[in-house]
C-alpha positions in Angstrom: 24.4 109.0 92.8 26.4 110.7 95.1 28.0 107.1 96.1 27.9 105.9 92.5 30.3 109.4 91.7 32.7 108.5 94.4 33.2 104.7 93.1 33.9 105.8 89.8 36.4 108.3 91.2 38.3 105.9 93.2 38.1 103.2 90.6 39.7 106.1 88.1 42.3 106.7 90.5 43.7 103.5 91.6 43.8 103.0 88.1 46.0 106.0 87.5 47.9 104.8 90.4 48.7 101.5 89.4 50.3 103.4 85.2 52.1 105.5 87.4 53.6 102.7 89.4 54.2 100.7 86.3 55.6 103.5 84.1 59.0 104.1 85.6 59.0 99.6 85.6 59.0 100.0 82.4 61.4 103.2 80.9 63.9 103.0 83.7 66.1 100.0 82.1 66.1 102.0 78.3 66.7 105.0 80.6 69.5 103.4 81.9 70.9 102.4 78.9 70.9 106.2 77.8 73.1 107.1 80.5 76.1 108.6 79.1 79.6 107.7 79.5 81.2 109.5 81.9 85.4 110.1 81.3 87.9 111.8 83.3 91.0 112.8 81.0 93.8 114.7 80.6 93.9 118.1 79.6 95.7 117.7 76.8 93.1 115.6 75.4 90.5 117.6 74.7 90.8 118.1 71.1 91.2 114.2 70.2 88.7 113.1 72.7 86.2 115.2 71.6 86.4 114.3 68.2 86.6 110.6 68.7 83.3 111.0 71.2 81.5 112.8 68.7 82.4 110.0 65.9 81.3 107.3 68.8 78.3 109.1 68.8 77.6 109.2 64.7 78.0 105.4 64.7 76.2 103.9 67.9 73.9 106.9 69.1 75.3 106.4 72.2 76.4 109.6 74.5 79.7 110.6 76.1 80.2 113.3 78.9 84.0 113.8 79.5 85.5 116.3 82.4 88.9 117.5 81.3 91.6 118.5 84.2 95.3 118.1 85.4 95.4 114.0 85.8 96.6 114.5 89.0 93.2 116.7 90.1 91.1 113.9 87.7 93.0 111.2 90.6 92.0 113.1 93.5 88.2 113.5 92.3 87.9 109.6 91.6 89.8 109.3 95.0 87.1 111.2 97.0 84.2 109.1 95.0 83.4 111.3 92.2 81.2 109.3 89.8 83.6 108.5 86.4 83.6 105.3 84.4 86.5 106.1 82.4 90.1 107.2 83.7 92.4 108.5 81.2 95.5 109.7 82.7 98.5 111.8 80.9 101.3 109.9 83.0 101.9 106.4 84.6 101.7 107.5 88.2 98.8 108.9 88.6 97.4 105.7 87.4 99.2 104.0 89.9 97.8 105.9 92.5 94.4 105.1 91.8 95.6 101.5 91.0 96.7 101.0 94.7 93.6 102.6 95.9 91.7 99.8 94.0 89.9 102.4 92.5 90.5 101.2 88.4 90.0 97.4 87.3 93.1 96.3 86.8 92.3 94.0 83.6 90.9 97.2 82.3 93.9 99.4 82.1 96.4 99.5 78.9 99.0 102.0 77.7 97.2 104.0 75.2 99.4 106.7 73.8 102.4 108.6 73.5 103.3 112.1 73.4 106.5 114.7 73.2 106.9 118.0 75.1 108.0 121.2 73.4 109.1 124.7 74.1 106.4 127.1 72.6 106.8 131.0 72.0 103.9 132.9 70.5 103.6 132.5 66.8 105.1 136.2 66.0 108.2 135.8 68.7 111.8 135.5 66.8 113.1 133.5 69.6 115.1 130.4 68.4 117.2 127.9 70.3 118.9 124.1 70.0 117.0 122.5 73.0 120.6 120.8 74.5 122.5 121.1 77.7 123.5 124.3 78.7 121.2 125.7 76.0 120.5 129.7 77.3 116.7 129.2 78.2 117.3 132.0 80.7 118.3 134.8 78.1 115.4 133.8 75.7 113.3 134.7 78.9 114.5 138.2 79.0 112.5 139.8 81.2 109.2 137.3 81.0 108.4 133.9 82.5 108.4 130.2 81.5 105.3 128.8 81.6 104.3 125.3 83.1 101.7 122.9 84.1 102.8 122.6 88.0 105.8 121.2 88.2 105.3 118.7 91.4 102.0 117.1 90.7 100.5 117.7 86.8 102.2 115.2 84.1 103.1 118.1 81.9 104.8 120.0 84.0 106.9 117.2 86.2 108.1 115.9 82.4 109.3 119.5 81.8 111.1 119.6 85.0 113.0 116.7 84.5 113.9 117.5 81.1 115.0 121.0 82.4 117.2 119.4 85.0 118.4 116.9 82.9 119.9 119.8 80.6 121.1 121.6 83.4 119.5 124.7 83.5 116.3 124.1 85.8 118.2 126.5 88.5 118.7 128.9 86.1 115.4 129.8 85.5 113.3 128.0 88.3 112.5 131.7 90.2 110.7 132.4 86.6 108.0 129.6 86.3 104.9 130.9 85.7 102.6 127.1 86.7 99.2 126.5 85.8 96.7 124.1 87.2 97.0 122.0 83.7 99.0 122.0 80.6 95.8 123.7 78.5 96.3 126.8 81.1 100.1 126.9 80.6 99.1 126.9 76.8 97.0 129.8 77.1 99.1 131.8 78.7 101.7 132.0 75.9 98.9 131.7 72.9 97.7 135.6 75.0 101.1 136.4 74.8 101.3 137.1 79.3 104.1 134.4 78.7 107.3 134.6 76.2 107.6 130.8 76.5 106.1 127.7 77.6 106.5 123.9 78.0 103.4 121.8 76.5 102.8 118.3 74.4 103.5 119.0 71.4 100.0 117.8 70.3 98.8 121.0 72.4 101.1 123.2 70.4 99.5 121.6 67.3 95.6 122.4 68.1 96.8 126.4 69.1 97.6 128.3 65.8 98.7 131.5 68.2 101.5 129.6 68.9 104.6 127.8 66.9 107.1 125.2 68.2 110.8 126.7 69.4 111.9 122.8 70.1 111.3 119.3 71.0 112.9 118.1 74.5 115.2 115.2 74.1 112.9 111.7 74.8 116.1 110.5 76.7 115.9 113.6 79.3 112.6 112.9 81.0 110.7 109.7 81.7 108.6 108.3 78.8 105.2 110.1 78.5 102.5 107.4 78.0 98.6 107.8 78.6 97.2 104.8 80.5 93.1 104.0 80.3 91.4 102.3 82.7 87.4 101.5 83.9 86.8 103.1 86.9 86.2 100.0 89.8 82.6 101.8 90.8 81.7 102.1 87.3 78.2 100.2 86.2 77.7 102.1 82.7 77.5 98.7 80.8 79.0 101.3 77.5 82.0 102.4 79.3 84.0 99.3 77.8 83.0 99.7 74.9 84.1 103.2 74.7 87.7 101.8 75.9 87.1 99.2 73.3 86.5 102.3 70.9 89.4 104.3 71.9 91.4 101.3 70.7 89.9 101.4 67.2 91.5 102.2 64.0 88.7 104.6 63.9 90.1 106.5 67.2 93.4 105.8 66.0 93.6 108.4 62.9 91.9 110.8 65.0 94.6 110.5 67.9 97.3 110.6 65.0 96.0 113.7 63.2 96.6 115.5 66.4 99.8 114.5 66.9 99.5 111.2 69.5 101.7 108.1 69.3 99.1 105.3 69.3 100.5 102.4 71.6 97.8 100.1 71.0 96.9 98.1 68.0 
């Protein structure tokens, strides 16, 4: 009996072995088709992005997860490996940069959208002024700072430089730059009022009802902002092009548009 027990016992596990071996045979390619979508984008994304993921979403069931930062930061992370399938950056060269890294595929990438910048003052502030040379950024300062993206590396912020330098008063107030690590950051700290002024997309100004517009910057003072997209070279996801694909859709296009994007691609 006692050898009859331990048959059956074996016999009942190598059964239970050979399910459990099976098993993952069989869930791991639906499970893999489950993964979601993983973006890197630009700050000054967010509130587009999201909504065109959740739409995405509603109509395929299929799942987004997207990391919002500085481009420049997004570049680095997909630089040093970081898993991302999808690249959205909010300038042309930080593209570039991954580009001649071989880190996008090239057949992949398209100009997506288009933006402005603007000069922003909390939503109570009197200030006024005709964005032009000369124009006296310094005195609607008074005694507060300028807030900014960083000015060397983030898209925002390098934009609002030039346009600032083209005008001719960047020296005049470049000791009162308060930068932030994105353009979202340099939004907050105006919509809290620690900042009399910013510089942000104009789409930013748009999604932040603590805040109203002082000005647009001249398009011919700074170089032309344009959001490139791209597939990541490492990516597998077999749904991350046809989230691109999505992004491109006049679905994704009224969504861009209600917040304020130029849509580049048709």
């Amino acid at each position: 009996m006692k050898w009859r027990k331990r048959d059956l016992l074996r016999g009942l596990a190598a059964t239970l072995a050979a399910a459990a071996a099976a098993l993952p045979l069989a869930v791991r390619p639906a499970a893999a088709q489950q993964q979601p979508v993983v973006v890197f984008a630009a700050a000054s994304l967010k509130n587009a992005l999201d909504e065109i993921a959740g739409q995405w979403r509603k109509e395929t069931g299929k799942q987004t997860k997207i990391s919002y930062a500085a481009s420049s930061a997004l570049a680095k992370q997909i630089e040093a490996a970081a898993p991302a399938d999808v690249f959205i950056s909010a300038d042309l060269d930080w593209m570039d940069h991954v580009a001649q890294r071989k880190l996008i595929k090239p057949d992949s990438r398209a100009n997506l959208l288009g933006n402005r910048i603007v000069l922003i003052a909390g939503k109570d502030s009197k200030a006024q002024a005709r964005i032009e040379p000369g124009f006296a950024l310094k005195t609607l300062l008074g005694d507060g700072r300028l807030a900014m993206a960083n000015v060397d590396s983030v898209p925002a912020g390098k934009y609002g430089k030039a346009s600032l330098e083209a005008l001719g008063v960047w020296s005049s107030v470049q000791d009162r730059i308060a930068q932030a690590e994105n353009v979202r950051a340099a939004l907050l700290l105006v919509s809290r009022g620690e900042a009399p002024l910013g510089i942000v997309y104009q789409t930013d100004a748009a999604a932040d009802p603590n805040v109203r517009i002082v000005g647009a910057f001249p398009e011919n003072t700074h170089p032309a902002i344009v959001y490139p997209v791209a597939l990541v070279a490492s990516s597998t996801n077999p749904d991350a092009a046809a989230f691109v694909t999505y992004l491109r859709s006049a679905a994704a296009r009224s969504l861009f548009e209600k917040q304020g994007f130029t849509v580049l691609t048709k």
